[in-house]
N, C-alpha and C positions, 0 to 999 in steps of 0.2 A: 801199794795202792794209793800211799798217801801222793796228792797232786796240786798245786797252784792254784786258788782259787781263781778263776776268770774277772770274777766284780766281785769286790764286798758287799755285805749286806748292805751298808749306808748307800754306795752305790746304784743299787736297785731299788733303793726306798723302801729296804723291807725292817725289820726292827733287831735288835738285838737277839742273839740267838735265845736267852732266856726269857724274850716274851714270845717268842714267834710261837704258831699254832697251826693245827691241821684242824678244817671243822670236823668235827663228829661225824657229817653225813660224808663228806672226805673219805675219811677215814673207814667208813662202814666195810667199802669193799674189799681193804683189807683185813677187817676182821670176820668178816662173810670169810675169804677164802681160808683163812686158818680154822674158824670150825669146822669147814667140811673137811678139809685134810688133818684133821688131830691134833691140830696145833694150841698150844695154848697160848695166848695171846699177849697175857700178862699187864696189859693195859684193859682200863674200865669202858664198857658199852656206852654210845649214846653223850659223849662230854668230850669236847674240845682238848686235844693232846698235844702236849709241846713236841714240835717240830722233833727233838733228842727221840721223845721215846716213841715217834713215830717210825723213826727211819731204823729204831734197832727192833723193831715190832716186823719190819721190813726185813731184815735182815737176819731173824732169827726164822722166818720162814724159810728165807733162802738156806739158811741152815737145811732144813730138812727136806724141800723140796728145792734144785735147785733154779728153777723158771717162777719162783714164787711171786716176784715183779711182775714176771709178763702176764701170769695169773690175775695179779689183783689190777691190771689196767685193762684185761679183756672185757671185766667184771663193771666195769666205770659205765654208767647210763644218766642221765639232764640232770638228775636226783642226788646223784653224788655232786654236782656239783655246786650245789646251795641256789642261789637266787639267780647265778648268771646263768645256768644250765637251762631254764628255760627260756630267757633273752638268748641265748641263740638258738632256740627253736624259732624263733620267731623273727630272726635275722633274713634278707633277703637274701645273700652271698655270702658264700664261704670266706670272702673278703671282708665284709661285714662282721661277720664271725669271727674271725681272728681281731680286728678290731676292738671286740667286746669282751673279748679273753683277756687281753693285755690291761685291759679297762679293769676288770673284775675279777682276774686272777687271785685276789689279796683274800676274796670272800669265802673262798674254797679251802686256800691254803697259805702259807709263807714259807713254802720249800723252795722256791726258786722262781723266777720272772720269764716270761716269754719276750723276745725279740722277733721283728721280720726283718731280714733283707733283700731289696730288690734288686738284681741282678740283669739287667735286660731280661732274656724269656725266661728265667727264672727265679723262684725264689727258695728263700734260705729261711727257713724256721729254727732260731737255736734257744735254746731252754738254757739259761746263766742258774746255777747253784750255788751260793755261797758256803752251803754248811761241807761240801765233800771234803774240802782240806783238813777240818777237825774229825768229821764223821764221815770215815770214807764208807761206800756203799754201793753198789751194782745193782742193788735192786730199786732204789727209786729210780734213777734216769729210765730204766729200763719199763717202770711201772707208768712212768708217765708220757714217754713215749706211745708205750701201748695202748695209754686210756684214751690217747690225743689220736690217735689210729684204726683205733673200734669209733670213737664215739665218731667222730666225721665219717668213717664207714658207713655208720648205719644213718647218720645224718642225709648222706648222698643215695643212700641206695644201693650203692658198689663199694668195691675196693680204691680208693685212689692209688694213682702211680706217684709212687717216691721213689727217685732217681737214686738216691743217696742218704744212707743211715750212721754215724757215727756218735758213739760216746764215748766219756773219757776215763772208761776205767780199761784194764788191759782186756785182754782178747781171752773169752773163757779155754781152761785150759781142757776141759773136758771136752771131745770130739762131736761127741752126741748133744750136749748143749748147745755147742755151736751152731752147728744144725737147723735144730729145736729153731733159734731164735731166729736163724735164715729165714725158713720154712714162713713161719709167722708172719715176719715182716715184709717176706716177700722179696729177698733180693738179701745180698752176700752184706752184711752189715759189718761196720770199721768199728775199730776201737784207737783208744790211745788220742784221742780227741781235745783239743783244748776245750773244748767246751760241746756239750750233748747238740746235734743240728741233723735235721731232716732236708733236703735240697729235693724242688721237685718244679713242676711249670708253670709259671706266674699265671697263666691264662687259669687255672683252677681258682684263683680268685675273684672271678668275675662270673663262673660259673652261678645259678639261682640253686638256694636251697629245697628240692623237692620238698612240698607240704607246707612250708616255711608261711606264716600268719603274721606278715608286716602288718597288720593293722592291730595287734594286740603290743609290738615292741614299745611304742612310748610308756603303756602303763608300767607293763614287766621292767623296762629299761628306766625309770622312775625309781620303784622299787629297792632293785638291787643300788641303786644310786645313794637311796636314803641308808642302806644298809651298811652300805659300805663307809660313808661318811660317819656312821656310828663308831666302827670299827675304826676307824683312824684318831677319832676325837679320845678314843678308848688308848687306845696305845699311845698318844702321845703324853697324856696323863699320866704314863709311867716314864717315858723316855728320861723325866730330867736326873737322875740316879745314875742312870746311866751315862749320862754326858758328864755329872759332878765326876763319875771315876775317870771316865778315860782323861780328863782336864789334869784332874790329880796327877795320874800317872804321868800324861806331858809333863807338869812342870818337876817333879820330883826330876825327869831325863833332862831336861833342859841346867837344874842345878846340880848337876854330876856330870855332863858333859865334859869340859875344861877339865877335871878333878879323874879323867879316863874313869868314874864309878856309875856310869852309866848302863850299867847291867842288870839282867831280872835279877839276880840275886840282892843288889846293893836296892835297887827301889822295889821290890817287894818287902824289904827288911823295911825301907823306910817308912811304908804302908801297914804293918804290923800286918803282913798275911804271910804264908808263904810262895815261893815263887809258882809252886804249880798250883796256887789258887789263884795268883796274878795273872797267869797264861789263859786258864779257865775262865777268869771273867771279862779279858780283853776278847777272847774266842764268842764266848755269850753275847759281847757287845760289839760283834760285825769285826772286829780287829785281829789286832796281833801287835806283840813287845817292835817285833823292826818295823812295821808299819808306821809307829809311831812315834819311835827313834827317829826314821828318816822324815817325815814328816814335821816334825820339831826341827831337826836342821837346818830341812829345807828353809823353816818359817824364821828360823836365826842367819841363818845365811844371806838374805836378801838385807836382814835389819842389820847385820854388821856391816855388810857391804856396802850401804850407804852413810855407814860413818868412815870419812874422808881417815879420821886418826887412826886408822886399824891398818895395818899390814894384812897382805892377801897369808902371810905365813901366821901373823895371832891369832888372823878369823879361821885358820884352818886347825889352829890350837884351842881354839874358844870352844869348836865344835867335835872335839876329842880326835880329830883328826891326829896321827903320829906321823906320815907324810904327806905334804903338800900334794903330790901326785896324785893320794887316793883323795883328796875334795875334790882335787881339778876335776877326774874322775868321775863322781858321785855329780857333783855341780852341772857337768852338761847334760847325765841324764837328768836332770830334773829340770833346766832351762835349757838346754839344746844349744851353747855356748858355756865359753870360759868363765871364770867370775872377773879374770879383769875384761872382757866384752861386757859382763854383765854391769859392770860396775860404771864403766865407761857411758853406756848408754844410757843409767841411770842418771847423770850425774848431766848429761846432757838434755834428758828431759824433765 
């Protein structure tokens, strides 16, 4: 189940996996649905939950019921959604609305980021996750999917047509679930997905929101603005910890490069933790050990390469490389040429 993340959390602008959060009223409606079905829930009522113990709160439902996602997204109304849920009540367009989502997404949750693409007549809604690579899980894409499904459902009036449903965990193997989830969604849903996406007709964005109260959006839209800017001035106030480590960790990779001791074992030693708390807290902080490996290279690679005195075979020894072939290699995927192209070009401009 484990899978590629799509974007990093840096990526998406969302925070370190050990500050991220689900708000409280987020979170209610899956704790709504575990008390009515028996479940114990094992997280506290009414208080903001780290992202972790949100998605195995998630998944410990799924344990026992297995549609417990599609459950707690059926469940989702303006109110779970903190301050943006009623900025799109009050949106003109479903275009509008998606607009405001991407906008205020961060106020509800930091499980993952909305994207649109425009397609000629159609468009493509896809949901970027960062944490599934660490925390894999079926039951949030699934939950969010569903809450993004009822709540414009009931938004519109109707059902919308969605042409196309895929996510990226595998294809349930139970027959009856599968089903289940067809049934719901309305149409034969794909799995194995690089990233969770809905495909449906771009004309539904220009659709008017029935009952929608444009004259109330500046305030509400105001609001959630102040809110959110709270919420970011907050988080970045912890971020710098976070960057002190990952900094570390580069350079600890950077002086074991050459020395081939470049490995989680030798700079977790060097760190005084061990390696599976060095894994855990590059995971915590949007990363990972080769992420940052390569990424270090990549940023030694450009600075050897414009020292004229380096052989293209030192710089490729500098950077632990053991064959020339495997930088050449590594080098065009990350500049899309050679290093002597790259080097060459450098040196002419």
């Amino acid at each position: 189940m484990h899978h590629a993340p799509d974007h990093s959390a840096a990526e998406l602008g969302l925070p370190p996996l050990a500050q991220a959060r689900v708000a409280a009223a987020y979170a209610q409606a899956a704790l709504d649905e575990a008390t009515v079905l028996g479940i114990e829930p094992g997280v506290p009522a009414g208080e903001d939950l780290p992202v972790r113990s949100y998605i195995e709160l998630l998944e410990r439902g799924g344990a026992a019921v297995p549609d417990f996602g599609l459950r707690v997204g059926a469940r989702m109304k303006a109110s779970h959604f903190v301050a943006y849920g009623h900025v799109l009540l009050s949106c003109a367009s479903f275009g509008d609305a998606v607009q405001q989502t991407r906008r205020f997404e961060g106020l509800a949750h930091e499980l993952g980021r909305s994207e649109l693409v425009l397609q000629g007549q159609e468009a493509v809604y896809l949901w970027h996750c960062p944490w599934l690579h660490n925390l894999p899980s079926r039951q949030l894409p699934e939950s969010v999917m569903a809450s993004i499904l009822a709540f414009t459902a009931w938004l519109a009036g109707r059902r919308l047509a969605v042409h196309e449903l895929a996510f990226p965990h595998p294809e349930p193997a139970d027959p009856a679930l599968r089903r289940r989830l067809d049934d719901w969604f309305g149409l034969r849903v794909s799995y194995g997905a690089p990233v969770t996406r809905a495909r449906f007709d771009a004309a539904l964005l220009q659709e008017p929101i029935p009952g929608a109260d444009p004259a109330l959006f500046p305030l509400l839209e105001q609001r959630a603005a102040q809110l959110l800017a709270a919420r970011q001035q907050a988080l970045a106030q912890q971020a710098p910890s976070e960057a002190a480590w990952l900094q570390a960790v580069r350079a600890q990779i950077a002086e074991r490069l050459a020395q081939d001791g470049a490995r989680v074992g030798e700079v977790a030693a060097a760190l005084a933790v061990s390696p599976r708390t060095l894994q855990r807290r590059l995971a915590e902080a949007g990363s990972n050990f080769q992420a940052l490996l390569d990424a270090t290279r990549k940023e030694l690679a450009a600075q050897y390469l414009r020292n004229p005195a380096l052989s293209l075979t030192e710089t490729a020894f500098l950077l632990g490389y053991a064959e020339q072939s495997s930088f050449n290699h590594a080098f065009r995927a990350w500049f899309g040429c050679t290093p002597q192209q790259w080097r060459t070009a450098a040196v002419a401009g």
